[in-house]
SETORPA-689530 format. One record per atom (N, C-alpha, C): residue in one letter; x, y, z. Coordinates in steps of 0.001 Angstrom, whole numbers, padded with zeros to 6 digits, always signed. Atoms other than C-alpha are relative to their C-alpha. Last residue first. Layout:
aXYZ ...
// end
This chain:
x+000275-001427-000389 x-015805+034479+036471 x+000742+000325+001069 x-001155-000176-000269 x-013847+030801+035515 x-000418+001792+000266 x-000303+000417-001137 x-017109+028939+036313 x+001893+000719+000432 x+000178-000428-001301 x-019093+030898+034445 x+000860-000672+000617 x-000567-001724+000544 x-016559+030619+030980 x-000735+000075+001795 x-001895-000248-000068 x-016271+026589+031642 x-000397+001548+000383 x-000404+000436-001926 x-020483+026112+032580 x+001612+000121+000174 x+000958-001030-001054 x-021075+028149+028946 x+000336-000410+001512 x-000631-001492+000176 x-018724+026244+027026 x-000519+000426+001086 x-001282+000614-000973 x-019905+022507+028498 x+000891+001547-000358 x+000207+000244-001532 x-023111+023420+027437 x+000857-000169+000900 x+000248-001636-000216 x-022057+024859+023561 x-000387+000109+001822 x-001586-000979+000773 x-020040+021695+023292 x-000690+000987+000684 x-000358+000374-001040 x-023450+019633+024325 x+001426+000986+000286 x+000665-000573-001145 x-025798+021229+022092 x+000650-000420+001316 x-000219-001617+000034 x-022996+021042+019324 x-000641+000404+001331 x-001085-000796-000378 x-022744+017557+019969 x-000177+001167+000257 x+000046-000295-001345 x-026759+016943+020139 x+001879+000007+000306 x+000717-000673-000773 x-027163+018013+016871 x+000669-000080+001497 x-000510-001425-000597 x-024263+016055+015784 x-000807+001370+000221 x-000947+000278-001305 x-025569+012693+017136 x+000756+001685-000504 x+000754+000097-001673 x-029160+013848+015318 x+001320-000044+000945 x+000298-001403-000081 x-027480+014832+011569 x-000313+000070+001992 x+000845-000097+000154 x-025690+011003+011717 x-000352+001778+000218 x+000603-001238-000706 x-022537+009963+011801 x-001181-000039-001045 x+001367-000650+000971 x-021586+006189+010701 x-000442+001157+001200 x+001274+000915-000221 x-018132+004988+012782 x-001407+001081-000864 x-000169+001743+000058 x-014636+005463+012151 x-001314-000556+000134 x+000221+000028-001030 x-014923+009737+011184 x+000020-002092-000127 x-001473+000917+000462 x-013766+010069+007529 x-000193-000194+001842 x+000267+001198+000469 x-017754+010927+007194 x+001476-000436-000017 x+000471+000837-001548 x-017197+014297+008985 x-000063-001341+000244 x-001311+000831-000658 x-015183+015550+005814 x-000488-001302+001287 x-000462-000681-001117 x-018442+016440+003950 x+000645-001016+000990 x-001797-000650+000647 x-018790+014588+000435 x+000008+000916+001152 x-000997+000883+000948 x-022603+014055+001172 x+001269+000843-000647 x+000608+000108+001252 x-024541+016510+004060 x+001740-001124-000996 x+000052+001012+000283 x-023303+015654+007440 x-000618+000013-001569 x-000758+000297-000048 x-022980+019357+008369 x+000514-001244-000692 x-000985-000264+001309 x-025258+020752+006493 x+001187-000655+000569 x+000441+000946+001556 x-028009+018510+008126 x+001227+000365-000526 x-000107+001746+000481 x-026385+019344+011563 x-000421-000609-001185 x-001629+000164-000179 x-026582+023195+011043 x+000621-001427+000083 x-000367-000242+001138 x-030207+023004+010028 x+001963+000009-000159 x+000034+001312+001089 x-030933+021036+012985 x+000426+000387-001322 x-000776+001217-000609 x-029243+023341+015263 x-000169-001123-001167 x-001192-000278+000528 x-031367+026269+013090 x+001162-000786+000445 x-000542-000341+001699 x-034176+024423+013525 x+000951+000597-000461 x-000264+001339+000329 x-034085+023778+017474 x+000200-000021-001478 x+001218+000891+000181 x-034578+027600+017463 x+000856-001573-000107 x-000038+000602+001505 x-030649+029372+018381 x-001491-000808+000439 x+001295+000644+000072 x-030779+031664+021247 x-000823-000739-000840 x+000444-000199-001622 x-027854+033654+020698 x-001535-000533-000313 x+000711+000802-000151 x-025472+032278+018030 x-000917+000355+001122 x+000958-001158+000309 x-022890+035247+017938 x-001201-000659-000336 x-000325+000372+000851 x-020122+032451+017727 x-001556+001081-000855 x-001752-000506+000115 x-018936+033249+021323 x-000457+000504-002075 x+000287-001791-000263 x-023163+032799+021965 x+001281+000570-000435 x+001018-000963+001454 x-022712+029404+020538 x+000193+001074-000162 x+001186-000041+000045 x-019921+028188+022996 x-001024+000872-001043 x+000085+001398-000812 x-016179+028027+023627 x-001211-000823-000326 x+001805-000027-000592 x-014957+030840+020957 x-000155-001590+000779 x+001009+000517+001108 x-011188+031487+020687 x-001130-000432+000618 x+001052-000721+000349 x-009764+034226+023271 x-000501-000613-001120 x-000301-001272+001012 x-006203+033341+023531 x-001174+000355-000263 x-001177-000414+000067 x-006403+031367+026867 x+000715+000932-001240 x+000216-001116-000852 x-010085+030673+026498 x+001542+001136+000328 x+000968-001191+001308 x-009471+028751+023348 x+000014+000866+000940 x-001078-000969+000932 x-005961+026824+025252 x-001258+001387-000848 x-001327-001054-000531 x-007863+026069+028119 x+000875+000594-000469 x+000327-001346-000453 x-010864+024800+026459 x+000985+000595+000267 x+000008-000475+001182 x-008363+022230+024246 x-000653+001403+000521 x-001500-000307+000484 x-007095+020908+027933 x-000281+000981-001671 x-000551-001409-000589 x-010653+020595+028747 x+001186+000548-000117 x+001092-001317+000294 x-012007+018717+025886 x+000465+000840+000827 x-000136-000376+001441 x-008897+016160+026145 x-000531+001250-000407 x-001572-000376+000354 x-009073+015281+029701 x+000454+000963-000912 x+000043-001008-000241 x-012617+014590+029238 x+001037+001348+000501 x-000490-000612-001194 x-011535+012168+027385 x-000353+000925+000312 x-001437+000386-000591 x-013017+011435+023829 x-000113+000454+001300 x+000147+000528-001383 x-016841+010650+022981 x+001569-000156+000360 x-000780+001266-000141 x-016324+011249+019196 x+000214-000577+001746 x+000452+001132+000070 x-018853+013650+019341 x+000272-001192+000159 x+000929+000350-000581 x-017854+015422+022417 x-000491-001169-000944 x-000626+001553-001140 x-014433+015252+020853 x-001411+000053+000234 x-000789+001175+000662 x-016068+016870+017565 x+000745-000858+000778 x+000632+000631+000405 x-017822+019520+019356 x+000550-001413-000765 x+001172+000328-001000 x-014987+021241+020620 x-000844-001541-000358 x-000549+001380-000515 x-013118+020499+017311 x-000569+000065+001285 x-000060+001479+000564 x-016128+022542+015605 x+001071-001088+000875 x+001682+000212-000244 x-016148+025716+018235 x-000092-001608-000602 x-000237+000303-001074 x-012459+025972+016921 x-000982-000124+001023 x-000442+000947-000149 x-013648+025823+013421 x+000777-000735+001332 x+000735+001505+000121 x-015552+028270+013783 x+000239-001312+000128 x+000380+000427-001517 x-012871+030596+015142 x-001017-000160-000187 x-000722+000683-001311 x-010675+029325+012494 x-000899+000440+000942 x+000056+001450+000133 x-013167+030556+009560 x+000533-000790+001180 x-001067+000063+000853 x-013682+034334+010809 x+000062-002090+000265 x-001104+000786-000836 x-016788+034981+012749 x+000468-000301-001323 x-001185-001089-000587 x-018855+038216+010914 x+001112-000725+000340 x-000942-000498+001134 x-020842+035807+008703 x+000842+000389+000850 x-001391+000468-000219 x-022213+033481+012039 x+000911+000740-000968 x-000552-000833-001171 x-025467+035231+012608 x+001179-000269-000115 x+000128-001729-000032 x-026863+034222+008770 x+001284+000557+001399 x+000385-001091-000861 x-026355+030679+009735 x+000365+001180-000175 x+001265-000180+000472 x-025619+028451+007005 x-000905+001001+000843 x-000122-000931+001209 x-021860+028954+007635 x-001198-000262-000791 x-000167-000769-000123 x-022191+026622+010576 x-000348+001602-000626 x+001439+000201-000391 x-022520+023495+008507 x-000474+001095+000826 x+000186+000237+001052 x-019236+024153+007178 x-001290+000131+000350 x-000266-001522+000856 x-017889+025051+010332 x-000537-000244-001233 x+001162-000761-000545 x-019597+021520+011519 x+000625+001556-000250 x+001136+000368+000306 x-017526+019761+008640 x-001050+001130+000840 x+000562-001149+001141 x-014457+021626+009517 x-001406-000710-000418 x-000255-001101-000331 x-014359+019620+013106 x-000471+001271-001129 x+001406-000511-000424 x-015909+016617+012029 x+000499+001470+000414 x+000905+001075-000375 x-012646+015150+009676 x-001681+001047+000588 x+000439-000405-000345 x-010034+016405+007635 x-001171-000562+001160 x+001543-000202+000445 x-007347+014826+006150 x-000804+000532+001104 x+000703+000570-000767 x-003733+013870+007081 x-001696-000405-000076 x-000778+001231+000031 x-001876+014825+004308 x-000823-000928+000659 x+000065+000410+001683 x-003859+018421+003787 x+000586-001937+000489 x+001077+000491+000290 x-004122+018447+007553 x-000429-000337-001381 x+000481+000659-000531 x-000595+017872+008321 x-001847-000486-000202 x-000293+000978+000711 x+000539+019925+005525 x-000645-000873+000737 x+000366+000142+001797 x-001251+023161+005875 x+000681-001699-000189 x+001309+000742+000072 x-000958+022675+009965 x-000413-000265-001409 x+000529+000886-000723 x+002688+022502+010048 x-000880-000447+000029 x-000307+001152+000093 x+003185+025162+007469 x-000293-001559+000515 x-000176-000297+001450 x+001086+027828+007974 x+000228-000912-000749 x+000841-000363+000909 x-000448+027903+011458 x+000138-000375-001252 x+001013+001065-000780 x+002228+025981+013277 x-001225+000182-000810 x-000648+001005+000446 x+005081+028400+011384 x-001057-001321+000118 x+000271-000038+001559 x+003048+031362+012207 x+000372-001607-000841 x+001194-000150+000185 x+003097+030168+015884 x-000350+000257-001724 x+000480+001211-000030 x+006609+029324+015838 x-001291+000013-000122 x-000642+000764+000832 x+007664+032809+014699 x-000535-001527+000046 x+000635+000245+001503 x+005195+034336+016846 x+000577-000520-001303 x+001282+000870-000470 x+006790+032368+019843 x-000567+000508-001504 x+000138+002040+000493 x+010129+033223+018669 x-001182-000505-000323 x-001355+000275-000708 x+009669+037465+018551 x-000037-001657-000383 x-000180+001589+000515 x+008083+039576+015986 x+000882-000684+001186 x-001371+000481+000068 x+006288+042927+017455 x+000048-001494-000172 x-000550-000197+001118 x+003029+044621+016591 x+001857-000504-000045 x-000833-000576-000434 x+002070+044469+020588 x+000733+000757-001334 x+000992-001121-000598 x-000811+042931+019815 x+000816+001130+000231 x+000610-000377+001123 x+001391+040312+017942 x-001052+001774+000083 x-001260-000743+001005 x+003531+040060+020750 x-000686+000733-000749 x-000264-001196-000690 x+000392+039246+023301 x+000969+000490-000524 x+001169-000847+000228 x-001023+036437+020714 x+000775+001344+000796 x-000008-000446+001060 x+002500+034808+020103 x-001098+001131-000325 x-001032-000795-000218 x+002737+034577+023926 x+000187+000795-001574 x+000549-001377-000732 x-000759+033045+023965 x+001203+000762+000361 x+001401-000053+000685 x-000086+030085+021499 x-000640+001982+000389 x-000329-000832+000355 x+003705+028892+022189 x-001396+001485-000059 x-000965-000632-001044 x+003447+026008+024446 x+000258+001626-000724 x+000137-000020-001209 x-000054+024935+023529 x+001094+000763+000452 x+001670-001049-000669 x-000625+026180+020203 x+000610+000078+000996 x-000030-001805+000057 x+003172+024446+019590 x-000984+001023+000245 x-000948-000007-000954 x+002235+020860+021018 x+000293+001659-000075 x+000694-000186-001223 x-000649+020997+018622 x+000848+000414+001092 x+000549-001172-000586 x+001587+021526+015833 x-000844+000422+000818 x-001087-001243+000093 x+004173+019173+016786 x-001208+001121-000329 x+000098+000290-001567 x+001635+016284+017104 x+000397+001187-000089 x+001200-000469-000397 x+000123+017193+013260 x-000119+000079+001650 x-000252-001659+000037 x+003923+017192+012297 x-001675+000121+000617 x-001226-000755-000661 x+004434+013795+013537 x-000244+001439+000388 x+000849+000258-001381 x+001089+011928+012074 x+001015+001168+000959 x+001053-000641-000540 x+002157+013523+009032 x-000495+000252+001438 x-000560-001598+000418 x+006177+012267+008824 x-001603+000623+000521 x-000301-000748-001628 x+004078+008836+009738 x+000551+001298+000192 x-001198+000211-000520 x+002930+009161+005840 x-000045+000107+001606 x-000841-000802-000445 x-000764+009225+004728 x+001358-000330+000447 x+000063-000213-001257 x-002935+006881+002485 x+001363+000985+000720 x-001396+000039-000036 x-003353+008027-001270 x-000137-000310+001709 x+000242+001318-000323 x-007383+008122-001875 x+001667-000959+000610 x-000322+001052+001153 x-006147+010908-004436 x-000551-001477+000876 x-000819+000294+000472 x-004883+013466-001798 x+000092-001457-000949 x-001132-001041-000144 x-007266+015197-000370 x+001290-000538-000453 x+000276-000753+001291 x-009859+012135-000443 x+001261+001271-000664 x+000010-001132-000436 x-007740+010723+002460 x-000862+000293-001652 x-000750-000588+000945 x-008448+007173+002513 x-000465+001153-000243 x+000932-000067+001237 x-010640+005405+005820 x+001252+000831-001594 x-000701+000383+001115 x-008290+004292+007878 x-000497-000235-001487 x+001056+000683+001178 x-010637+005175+010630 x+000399-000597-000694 x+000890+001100-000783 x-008620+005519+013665 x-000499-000738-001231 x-000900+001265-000446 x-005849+007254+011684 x-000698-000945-000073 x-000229+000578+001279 x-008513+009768+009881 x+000917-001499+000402 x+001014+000106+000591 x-009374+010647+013320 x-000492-000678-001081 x+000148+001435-000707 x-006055+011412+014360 x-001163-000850-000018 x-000648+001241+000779 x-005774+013674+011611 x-000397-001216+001261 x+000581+000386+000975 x-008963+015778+012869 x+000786-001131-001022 x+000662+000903-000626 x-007398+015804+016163 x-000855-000194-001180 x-000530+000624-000531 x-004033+017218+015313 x-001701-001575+000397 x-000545+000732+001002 x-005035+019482+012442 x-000152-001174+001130 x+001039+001947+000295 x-008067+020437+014510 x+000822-000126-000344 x+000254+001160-001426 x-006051+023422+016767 x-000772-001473-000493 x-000526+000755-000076 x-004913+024768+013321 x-000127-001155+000725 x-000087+000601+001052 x-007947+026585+012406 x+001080-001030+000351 x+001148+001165-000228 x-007907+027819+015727 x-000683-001130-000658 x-000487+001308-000892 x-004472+028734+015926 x-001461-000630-000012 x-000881+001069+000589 x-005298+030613+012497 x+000642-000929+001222 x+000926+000815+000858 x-008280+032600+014233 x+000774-001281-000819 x+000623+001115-000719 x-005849+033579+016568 x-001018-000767-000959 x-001372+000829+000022 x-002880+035222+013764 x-001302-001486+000889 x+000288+000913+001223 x-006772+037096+012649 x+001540-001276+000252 x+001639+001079+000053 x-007621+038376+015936 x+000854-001035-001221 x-000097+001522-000920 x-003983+039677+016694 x-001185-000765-000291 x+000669+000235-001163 x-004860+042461+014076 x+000452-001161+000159 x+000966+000460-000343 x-002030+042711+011337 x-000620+000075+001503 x+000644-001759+000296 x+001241+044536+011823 x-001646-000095-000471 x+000137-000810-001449 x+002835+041386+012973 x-000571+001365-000134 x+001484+000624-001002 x+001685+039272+010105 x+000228+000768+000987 x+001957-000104+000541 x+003355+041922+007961 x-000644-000971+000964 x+000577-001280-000230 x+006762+041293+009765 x-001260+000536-000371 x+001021-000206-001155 x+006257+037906+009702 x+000108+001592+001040 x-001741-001021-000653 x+007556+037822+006132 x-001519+000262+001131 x+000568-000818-001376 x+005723+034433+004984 x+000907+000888+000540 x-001582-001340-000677 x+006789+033198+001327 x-001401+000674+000932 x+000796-000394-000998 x+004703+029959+000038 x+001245+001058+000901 x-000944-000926-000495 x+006368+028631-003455 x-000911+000885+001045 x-001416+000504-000142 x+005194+026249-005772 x+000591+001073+000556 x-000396-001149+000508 x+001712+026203-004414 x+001512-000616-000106 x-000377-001084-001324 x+000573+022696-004211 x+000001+000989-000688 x-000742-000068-000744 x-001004+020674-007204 x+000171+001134+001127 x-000967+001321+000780 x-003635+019499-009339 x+001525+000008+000615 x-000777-000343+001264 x-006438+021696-007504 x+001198-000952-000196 x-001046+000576+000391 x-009287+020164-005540 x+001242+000403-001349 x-001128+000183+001234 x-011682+022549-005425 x+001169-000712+000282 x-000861-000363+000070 x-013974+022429-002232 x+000372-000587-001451 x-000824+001023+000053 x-017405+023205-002130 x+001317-000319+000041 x+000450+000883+000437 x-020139+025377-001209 x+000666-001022-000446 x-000817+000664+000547 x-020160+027067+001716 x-000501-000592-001529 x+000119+001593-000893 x-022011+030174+002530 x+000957-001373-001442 x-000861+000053-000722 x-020496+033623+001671 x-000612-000996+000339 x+000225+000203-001023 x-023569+035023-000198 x+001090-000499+000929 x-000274-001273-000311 x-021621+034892-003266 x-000458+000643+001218 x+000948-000419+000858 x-021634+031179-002727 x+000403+001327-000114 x+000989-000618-000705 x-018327+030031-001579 x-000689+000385-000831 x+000716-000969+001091 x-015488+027754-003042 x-001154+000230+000581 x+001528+000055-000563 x-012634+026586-000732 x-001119+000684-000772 x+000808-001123-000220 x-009411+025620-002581 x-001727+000348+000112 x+000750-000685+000296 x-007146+023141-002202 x-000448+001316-000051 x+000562+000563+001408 x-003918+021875-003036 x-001272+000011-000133 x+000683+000991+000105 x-002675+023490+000658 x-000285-000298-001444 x-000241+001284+000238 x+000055+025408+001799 x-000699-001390-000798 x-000863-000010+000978 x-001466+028753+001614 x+001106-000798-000986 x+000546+000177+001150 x-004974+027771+003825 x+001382+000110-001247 x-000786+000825+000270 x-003796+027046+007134 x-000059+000010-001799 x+000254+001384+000320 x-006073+029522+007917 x+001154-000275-000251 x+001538+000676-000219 x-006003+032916+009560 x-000360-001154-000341 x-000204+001098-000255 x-002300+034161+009365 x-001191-000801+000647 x+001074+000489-000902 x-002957+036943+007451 x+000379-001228+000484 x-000376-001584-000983 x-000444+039186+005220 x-000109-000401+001288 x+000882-000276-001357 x-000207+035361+003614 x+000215+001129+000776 x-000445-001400-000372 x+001873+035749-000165 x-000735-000058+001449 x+001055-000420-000831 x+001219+032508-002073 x+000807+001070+001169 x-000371+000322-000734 x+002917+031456-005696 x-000608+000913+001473 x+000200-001171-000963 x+001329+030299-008023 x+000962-000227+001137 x-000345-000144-001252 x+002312+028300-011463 x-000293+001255+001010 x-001699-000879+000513 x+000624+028343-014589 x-000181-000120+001899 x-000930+000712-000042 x-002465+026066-015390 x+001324+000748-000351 x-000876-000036+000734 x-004834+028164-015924 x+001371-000646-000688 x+001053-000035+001239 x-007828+027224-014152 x+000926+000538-001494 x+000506+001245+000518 x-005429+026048-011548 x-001007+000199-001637 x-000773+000669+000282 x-003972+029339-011417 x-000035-000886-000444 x-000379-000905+000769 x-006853+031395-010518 x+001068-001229-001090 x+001218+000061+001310 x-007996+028947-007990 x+000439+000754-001466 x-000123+001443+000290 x-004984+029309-005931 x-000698-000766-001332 x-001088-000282+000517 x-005468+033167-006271 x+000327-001655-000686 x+000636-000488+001135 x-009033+032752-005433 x+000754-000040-000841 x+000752+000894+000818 x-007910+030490-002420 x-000596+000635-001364 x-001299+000753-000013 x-005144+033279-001192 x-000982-001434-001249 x-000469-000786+001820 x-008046+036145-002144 x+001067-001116+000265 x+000700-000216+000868 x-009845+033938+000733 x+000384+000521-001020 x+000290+001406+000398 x-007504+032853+002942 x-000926-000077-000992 x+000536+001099-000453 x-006136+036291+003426 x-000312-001380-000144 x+001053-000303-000588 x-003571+038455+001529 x-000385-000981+001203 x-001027-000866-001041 x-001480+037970-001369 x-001380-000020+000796 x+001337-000329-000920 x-001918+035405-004323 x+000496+000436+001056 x-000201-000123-001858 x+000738+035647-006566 x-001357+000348+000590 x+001117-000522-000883 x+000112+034009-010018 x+000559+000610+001226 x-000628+000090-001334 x+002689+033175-012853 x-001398+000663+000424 x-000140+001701+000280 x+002263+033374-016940 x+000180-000343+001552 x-000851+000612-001179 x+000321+036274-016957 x+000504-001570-000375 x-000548+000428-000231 x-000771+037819-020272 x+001058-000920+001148 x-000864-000314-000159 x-002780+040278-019281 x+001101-000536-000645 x-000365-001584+000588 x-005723+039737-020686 x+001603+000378-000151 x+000168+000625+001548 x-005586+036090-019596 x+000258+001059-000890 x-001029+000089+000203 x-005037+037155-015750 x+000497-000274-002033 x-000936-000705+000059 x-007938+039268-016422 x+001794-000175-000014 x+000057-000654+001321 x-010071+036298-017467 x+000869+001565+000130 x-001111+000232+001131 x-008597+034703-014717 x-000473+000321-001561 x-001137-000068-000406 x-009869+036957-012087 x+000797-000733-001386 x+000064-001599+000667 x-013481+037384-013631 x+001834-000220+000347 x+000044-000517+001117 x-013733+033689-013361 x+000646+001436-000658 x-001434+001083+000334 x-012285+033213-009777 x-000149+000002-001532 x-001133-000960-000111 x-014999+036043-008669 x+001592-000473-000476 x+000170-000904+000520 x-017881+034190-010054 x+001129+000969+000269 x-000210+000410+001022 x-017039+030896-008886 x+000242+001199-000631 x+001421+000670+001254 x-016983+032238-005336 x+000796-000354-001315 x-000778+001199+001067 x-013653+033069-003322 x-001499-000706-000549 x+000348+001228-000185 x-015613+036183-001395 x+001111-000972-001576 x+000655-000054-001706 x-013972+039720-000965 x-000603-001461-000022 x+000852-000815-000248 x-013169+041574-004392 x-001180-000551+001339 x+000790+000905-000799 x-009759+040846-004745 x-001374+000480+000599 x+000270-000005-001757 x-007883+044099-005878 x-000935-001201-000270 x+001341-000192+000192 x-005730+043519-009343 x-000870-000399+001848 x+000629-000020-001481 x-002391+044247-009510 x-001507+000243-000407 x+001416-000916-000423 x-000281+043733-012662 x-000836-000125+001364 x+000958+000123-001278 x+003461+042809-012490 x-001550+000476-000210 x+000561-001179-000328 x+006756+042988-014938 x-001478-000818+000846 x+001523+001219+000524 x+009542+040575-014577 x-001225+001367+000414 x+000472+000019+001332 x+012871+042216-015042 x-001494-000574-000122 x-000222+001587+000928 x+014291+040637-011980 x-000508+000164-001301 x-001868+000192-000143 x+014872+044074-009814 x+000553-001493-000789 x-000882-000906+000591 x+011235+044827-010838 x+001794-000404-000286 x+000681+001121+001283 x+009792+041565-009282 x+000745+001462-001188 x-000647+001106-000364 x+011035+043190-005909 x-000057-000809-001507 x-000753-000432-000375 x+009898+046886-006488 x+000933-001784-000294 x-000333-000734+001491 x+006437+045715-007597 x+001461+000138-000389 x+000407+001038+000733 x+006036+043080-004544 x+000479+000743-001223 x-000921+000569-000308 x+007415+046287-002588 x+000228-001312-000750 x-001374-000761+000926 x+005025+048404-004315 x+001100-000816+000688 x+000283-000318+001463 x+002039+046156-003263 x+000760+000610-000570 x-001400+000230+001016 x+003167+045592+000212 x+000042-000350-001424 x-001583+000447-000591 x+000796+046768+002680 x+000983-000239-000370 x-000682-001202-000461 x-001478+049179+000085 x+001002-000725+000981 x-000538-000524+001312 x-002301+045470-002157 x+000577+001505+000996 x-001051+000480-000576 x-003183+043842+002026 x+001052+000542-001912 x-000926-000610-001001 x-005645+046496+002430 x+001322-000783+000145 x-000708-001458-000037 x-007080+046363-000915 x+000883+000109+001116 x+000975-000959-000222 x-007452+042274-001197 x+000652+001618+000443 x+000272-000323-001472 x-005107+040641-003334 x-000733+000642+000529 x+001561-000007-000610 x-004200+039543-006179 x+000404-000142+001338 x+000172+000369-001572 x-001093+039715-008412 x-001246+000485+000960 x+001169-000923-000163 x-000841+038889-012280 x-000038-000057+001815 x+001174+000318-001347 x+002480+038108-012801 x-001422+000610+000294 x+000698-000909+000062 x+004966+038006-016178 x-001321-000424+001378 x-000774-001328+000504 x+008082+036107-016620 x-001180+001123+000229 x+000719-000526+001300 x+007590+032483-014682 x+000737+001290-000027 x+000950+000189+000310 x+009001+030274-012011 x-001023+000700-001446 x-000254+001551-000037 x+012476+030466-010719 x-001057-000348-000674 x-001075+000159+001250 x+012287+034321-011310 x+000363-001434-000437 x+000546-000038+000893 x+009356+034367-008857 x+000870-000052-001168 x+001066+001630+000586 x+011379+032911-006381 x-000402+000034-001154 x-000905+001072+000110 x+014272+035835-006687 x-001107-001389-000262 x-000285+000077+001030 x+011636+038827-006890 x+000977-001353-000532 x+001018+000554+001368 x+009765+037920-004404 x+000672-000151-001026 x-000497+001049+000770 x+012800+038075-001526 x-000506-000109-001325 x-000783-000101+000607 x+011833+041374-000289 x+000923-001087-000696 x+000646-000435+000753 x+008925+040124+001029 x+001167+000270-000759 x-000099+001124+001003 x+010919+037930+003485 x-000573+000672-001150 x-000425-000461+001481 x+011492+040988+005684 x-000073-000716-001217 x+000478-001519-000616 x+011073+039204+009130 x+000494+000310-001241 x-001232-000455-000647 x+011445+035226+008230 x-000463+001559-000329 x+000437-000241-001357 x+009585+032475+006445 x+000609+000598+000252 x-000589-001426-000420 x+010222+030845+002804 x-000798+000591+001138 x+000578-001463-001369 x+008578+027796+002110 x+000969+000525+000348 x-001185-000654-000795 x+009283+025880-001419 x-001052+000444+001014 x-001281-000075+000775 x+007697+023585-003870 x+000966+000352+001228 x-000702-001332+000867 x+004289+023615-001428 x+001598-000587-000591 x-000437-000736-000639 x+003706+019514+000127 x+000320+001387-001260 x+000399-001343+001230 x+001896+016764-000577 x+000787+000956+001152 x-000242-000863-000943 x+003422+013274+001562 x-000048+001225-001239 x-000501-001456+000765 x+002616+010321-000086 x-000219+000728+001147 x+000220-001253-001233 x+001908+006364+001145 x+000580+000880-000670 x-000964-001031-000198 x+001496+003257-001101 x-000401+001016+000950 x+000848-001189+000000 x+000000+000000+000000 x+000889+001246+000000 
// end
């Protein structure tokens, strides 16, 4: 039985790394179309220009217009097409990063990924998440390969809001328990072809849990601070790398499923993907009936940087039994990760997760008043 290990071409990491672009991108193509959303095109949009300059390679900039829909990944590569691009940079969030990703694939020319944001695990990965224009889910894109080339200067993540570095520990906090998951089951990773995973995975998905924990809330009080020190170095690193491969390799399981299912609720647009998804691995030991060991050790790290415990965190206030149930249908709906789980889920056992997650939030937060 074979085993693979997906992984970006290259990662680049380190305070000033922006000023590298021009050298990767010279490894890769002659002309770039680059995307991004406005505030992260005024962070380093002439420096990207500046850098790709000093290699002869010329650049267009086009602003990202806020959801990774079909409709916005069209219009994108019919401009990269205009242009002539033979190369992509996607810059930004997880969303112009997946549009960018997208972009590429539909072209078939190499990208390479730019994160201002350290909010998903998303720059590492061979997919990409596709949303209605409405912003609810709708599927993922499987693209034909990695990025060939993932450059993090964690000076820009440090000049970012601290929300968005936490939203990416929260995204990360499932790699570890959504691969282990996939272990139990031995079910085959869709995410990579039905290909089963390497121990190298199981490794890095320990390592980046281990890092939340020891690094998690020192990286949050730097970041706030707008300064780079180890911890946010390891923290970006846990976010970016660590968790992009581990859960790409590893696979997914109930955690993004109920963020998925989530993102049918109107009240939930404003919450950022990781701190849904850190609400989801909640729920996801309860379903899987792990340790209680386990669930509180994971509270102690959400409360400890401020990821959500309970509904109300998730701007959920006083949810009808129908919108629970509507959140459990989408969760378990067909081709959603939840099903790499070892035993048959149902809409009813993750109803009553969530209602148990959001019960065991609420008696943590009073009891630590």
């Amino acid at each position: 039985m074979s085993r693979m290990l997906l992984s970006p071409g290259r990662y680049v990491q380190g305070a000033g790394a922006i000023r590298e672009i021009g050298l990767h991108a010279s490894r890769i193509g002659t002309c770039a179309l680059v995307i991004g959303g406005k505030t992260a095109l005024t962070l380093c949009g002439e420096e990207i220009r500046a850098s790709l300059a000093q290699k002869e390679i010329p650049c267009y900039q086009e602003c990202f217009q806020g959801v990774s829909s079909q409709l916005e990944i069209r219009r994108l590569t019919g401009i990269a097409a205009a242009n002539r691009a033979d190369m992509i940079i996607a810059l930004g969030g997880g969303a112009s990063i997946d549009a960018g990703k997208a972009v590429s694939h539909e072209m078939k020319v190499p990208v390479i990924v730019i994160p201002t944001v350290i909010s998903t695990d998303a720059p590492c990965s061979a997919l990409s998440v596709i949303y209605s224009e409405a912003g609810v889910f709708e599927r993922y894109l499987f693209l034909r390969k990695n990025p060939d080339c993932v450059l993090v200067d964690t000076t820009l993540v440090a000049q970012s809001p601290a929300r968005f570095l936490v939203a990416g520990m929260g995204d990360a906090l499932a790699t570890f328990w959504e691969s282990d998951t996939c272990f139990r089951s031995g079910k085959p990773n869709p995410l990579t072809g039905g290909v089963f995973p390497t121990l190298a995975t199981r490794a890095l998905a320990r390592l980046c849990y281990e890092t939340l924990l020891e690094s998690g809330l020192q990286a949050k009080l730097a970041v706030e601070r707008k300064v780079v020190t180890p911890a946010v170095e390891a923290i970006v690193e846990a976010n970016t790398l660590l968790s992009g491969l581990s859960s790409e390799n590893g696979g997914h399981a109930g955690a993004h499923s109920i963020h998925n299912g989530l993102t049918a609720l109107a009240s939930t647009k404003n919450k950022l993907h990781g701190e849904k998804v850190a609400f989801g691995v909640i729920a996801q030991l309860v379903l899987e009936g792990r340790p209680k060991s386990a669930i509180k050790e994971v509270q102690d790290f959400c409360i400890s940087v401020g990821l959500p415990l309970c509904l109300e965190d998730l701007d959920i206030i006083d949810p009808s039994p129908g919108d629970i149930r509507q959140v459990a249908e989408a969760t378990v709906a067909g081709g959603e990760t939840i099903h790499s789980s070892w035993f048959h889920v149902t809409a009813e056992m993750v109803e009553a997760a969530i209602l148990t997650a959001d019960a065991l939030g609420t008696i943590y937060k009073k009891a630590i008043r």
